[in-house]
Legacy VTK file of the C-alpha trace (Angstrom):
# vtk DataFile Version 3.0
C-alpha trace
ASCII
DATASET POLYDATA
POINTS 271 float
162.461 23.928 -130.789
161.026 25.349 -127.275
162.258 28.646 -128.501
159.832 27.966 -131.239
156.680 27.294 -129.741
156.149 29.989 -127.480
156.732 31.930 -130.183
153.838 30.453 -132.286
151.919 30.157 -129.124
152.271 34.399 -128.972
151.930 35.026 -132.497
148.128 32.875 -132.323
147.290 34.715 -129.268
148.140 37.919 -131.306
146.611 36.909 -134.046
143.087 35.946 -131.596
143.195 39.564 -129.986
143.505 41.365 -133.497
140.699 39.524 -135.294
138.528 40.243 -131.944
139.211 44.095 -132.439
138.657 44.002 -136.127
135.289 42.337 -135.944
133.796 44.794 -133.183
131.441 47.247 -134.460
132.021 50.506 -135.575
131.855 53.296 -133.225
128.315 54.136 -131.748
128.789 57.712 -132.899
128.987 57.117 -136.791
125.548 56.068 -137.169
122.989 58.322 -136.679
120.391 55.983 -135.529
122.608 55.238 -132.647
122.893 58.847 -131.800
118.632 59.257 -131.562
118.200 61.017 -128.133
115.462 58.348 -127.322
118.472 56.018 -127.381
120.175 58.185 -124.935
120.298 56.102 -121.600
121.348 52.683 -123.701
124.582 51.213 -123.959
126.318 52.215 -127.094
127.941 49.269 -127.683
124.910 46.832 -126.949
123.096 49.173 -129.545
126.148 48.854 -132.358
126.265 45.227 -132.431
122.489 45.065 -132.802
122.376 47.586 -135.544
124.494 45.380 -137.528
123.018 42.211 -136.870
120.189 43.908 -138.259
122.068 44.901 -140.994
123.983 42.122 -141.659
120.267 40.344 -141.693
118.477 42.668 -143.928
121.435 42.108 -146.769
121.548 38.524 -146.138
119.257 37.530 -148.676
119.330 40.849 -150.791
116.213 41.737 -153.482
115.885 44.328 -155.678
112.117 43.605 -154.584
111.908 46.482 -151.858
108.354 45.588 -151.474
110.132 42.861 -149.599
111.783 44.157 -147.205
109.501 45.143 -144.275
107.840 41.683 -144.080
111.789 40.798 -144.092
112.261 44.054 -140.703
109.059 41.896 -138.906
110.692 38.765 -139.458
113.822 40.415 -137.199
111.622 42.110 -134.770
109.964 38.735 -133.884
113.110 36.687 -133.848
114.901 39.743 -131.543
111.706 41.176 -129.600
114.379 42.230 -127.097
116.260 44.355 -129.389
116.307 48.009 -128.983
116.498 48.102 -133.134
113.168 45.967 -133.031
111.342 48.148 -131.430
113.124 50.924 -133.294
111.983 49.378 -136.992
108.835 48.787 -135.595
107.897 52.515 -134.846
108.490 53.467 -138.400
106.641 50.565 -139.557
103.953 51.951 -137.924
104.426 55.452 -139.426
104.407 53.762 -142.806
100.841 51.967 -141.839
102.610 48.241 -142.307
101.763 47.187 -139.128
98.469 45.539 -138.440
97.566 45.165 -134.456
99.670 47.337 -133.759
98.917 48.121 -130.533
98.879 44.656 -129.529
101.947 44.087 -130.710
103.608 47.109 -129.146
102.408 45.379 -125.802
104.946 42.140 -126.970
107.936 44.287 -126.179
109.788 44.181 -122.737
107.899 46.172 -120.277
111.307 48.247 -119.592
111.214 48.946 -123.194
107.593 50.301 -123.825
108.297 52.492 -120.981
111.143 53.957 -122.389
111.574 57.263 -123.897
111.624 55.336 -127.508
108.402 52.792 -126.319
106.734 55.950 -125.373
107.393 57.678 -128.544
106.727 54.745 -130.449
103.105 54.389 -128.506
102.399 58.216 -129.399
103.189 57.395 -132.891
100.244 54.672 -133.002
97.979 57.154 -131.199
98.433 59.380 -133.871
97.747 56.701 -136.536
94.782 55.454 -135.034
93.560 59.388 -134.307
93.795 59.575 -137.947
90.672 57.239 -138.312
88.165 58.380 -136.058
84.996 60.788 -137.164
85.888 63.638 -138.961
88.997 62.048 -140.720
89.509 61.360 -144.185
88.883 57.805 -145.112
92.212 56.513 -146.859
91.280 55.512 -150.612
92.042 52.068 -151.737
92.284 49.578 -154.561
91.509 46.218 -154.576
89.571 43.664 -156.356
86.400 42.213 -156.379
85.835 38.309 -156.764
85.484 38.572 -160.096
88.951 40.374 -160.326
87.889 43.951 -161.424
89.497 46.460 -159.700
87.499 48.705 -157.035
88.151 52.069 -155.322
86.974 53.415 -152.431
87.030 56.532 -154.158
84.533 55.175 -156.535
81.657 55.293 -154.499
82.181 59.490 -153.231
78.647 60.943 -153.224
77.371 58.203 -150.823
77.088 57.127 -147.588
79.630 53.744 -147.667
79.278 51.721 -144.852
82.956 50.049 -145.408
82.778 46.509 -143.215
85.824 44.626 -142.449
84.817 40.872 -142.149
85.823 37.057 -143.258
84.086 33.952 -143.879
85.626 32.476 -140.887
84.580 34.828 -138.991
81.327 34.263 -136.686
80.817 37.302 -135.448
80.987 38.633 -138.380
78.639 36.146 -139.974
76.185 37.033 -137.587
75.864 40.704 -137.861
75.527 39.853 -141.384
71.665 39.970 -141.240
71.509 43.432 -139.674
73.742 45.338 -142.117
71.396 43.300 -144.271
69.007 44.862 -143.128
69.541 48.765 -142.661
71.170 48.324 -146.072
67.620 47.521 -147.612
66.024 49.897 -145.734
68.567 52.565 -146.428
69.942 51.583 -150.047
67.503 54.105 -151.999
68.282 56.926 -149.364
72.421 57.123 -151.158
73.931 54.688 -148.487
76.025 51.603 -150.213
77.540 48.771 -148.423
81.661 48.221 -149.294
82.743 44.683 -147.556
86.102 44.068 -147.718
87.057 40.751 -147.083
90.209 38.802 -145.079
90.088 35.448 -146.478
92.641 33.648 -148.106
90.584 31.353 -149.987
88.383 32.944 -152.842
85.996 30.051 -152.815
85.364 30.276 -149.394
84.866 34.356 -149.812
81.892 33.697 -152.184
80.297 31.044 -150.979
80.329 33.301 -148.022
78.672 36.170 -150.252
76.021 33.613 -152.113
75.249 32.229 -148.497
74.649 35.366 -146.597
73.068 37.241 -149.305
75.691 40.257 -149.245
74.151 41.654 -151.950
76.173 44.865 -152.168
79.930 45.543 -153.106
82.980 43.612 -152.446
86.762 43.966 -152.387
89.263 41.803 -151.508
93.182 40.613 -152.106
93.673 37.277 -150.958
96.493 38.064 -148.413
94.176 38.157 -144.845
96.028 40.354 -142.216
98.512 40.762 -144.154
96.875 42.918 -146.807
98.002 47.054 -146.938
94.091 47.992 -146.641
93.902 46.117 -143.609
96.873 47.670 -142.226
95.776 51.114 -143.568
93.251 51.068 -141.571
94.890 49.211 -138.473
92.194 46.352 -138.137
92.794 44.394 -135.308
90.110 42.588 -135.396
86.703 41.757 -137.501
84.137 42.719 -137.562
84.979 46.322 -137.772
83.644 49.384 -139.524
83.615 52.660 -141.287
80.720 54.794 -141.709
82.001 57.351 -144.225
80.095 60.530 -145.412
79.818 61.824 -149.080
82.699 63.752 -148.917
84.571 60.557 -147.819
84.403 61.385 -144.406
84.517 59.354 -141.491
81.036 59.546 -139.356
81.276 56.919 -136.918
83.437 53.435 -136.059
81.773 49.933 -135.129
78.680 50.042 -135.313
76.726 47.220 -134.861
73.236 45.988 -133.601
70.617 48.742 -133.326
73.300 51.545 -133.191
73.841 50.638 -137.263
70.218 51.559 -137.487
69.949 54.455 -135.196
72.865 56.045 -136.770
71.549 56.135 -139.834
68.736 56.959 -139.343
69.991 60.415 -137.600
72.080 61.415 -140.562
70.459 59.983 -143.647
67.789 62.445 -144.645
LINES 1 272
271 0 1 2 3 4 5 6 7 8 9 10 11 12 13 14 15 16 17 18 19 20 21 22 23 24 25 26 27 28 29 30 31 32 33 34 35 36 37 38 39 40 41 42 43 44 45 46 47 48 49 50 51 52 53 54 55 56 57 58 59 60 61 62 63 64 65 66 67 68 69 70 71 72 73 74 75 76 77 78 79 80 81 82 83 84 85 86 87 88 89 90 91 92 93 94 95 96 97 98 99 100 101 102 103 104 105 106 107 108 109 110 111 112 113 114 115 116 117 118 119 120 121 122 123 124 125 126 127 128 129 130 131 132 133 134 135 136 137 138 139 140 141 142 143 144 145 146 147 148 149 150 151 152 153 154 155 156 157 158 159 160 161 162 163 164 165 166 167 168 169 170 171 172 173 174 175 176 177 178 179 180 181 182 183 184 185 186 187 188 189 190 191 192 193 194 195 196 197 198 199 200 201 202 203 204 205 206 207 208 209 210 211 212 213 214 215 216 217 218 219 220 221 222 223 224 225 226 227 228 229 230 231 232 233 234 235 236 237 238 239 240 241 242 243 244 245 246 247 248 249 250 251 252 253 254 255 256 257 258 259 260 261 262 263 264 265 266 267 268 269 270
C-alpha cells in the first residue's frame, strides 16, 4: 500500500505537468500576426496567449452574421485595453472606418503602447483617415433614410452645394446653430446650395419634433443607431455639431463651419 501511493502521487503530478504543456499556446512563429515587425520588441509568448484569448472569444458565441463581429472585436478591446491584440484589432478597425472617436479612443491605450512602433502606426493610420476628409477630398456617398423611411443618397443631391450637418436633438449646440444654417440656407437656397442633416438620435419622435420645432426645413437622413451608425463612423464624427461643405462635384470645400464663417464662406464661392 505505501508502494502504491507514491506511485499515484507521481502519476497525478505527471499527469498536472502534461496537461500544462498541452494547453500552452502554439508557437509564436505559426501565426503571422505574431510575426508583424511592429510586434518585434514584445514577448512572444505574452502575445500567443492573447491571440487566442481573442480567438477563443471571437468563436465563443459564433454567427454566421459577420456584420457582427466587429462590434463583437470592440467588445474585447474594451474588456483587454491592455492587450497588444486590442490595439492590434483596433488599427484595422480604423482602416475599415468602424471606429467612431477614434482618436480619442486611441488615447485610452497604455501610454507605452501608443508610443510603440504598432501605436505609432496605428496613429498614422487615423491621420490618414481623417486626411481623407478635409477640402479637396471626395465626400464618401451614403444611404440612409429619412423620417418618413425613404431611402436618401448623398449622391442624390451632385450638382449642388450640400451643406451635410451632423447634429441630434439632444444636442444644444447643435440646436443653437440651428437658426444660422437657417438662415444662410434661405438666403442661399435659390443660388444651388441644399442643406443634408443627418441626424444621431435614437428616438424618431424626438428627431422630428426636433425638425417641426426648429424649422429644418431642408433634407434629412437618419438610422436610428446614434454613434454607432457606419455614416457617422465614415466620416469619423467625434462630436456634433460638425460639418461638410461639399462642392458640385461632391467635393469637400471646407469643415465646421459655424457662426458668420457659414455665411462668409458661402458667400465667396457661391456665385
Amino acid at each position: 500500500m505505501h508502494k502504491i501511493i507514491p506511485t499515484l502521487v507521481m502519476a497525478l503530478l505527471s499527469h498536472a505537468l502534461f496537461a500544462q504543456q498541452t494547453t500552452r499556446p502554439q508557437r509564436p512563429e505559426d501565426s503571422t500576426i505574431l510575426r508583424d515587425p511592429r510586434l518585434a520588441a514584445v514577448d512572444r509568448w505574452q502575445l500567443a496567449r492573447e491571440l487566442e484569448e481573442y480567438n477563443r472569444y471571437m468563436t465563443a458565441e459564433a454567427t454566421v452574421d459577420t456584420t457582427l463581429q466587429p462590434s463583437r472585436t470592440k467588445t474585447f478591446i474594451v474588456l483587454h485595453p491592455d492587450y497588444w491584440i486590442s490595439l492590434l484589432q483596433f488599427g484595422e478597425l480604423v482602416r475599415a472606418g468602424q471606429v467612431t472617436k477614434p482618436d480619442r479612443k486611441f488615447r485610452e491605450f497604455p501610454p507605452q503602447m501608443q508610443q510603440s512602433p504598432l501605436g505609432q502606426s496605428v496613429l498614422k493610420t487615423i491621420r490618414e483617415e481623417e486626411a481623407k476628409l478635409g477640402p479637396g477630398k471626395m465626400a464618401p456617398d451614403f444611404t440612409a433614410g429619412t423620417p418618413d423611411g425613404k431611402p436618401i443618397h448623398l449622391s442624390d443631391l451632385r450638382g449642388k452645394y450640400v451643406l451635410l450637418d451632423f447634429w441630434a436633438s439632444w444636442c444644444g449646440p447643435c440646436r443653437l446653430e440651428t437658426p444660422n444654417i437657417l438662415v444662410n440656407y434661405r438666403r442661399f437656397k435659390d443660388r444651388n446650395l441644399v442643406v443634408l442633416s443627418f441626424s444621431l438620435d435614437e428616438s424618431k419622435a424626438a428627431w422630428k419634433q426636433a425638425i417641426g420645432a426648429d424649422h429644418m426645413d431642408w433634407y434629412h437622413a437618419g438610422d436610428l443607431k446614434g454613434w454607432h451608425s457606419p455614416t457617422v463612423q465614415l466620416y469619423m464624427v467625434a462630436g456634433v455639431p460638425k460639418s461638410f461643405l461639399i462642392d458640385p462635384d461632391g467635393k469637400i470645400v471646407a469643415v465646421d463651419l459655424r457662426g458668420d464663417d457659414l455665411g462668409k464662406t458661402l458667400e465667396k464661392i457661391i456665385k
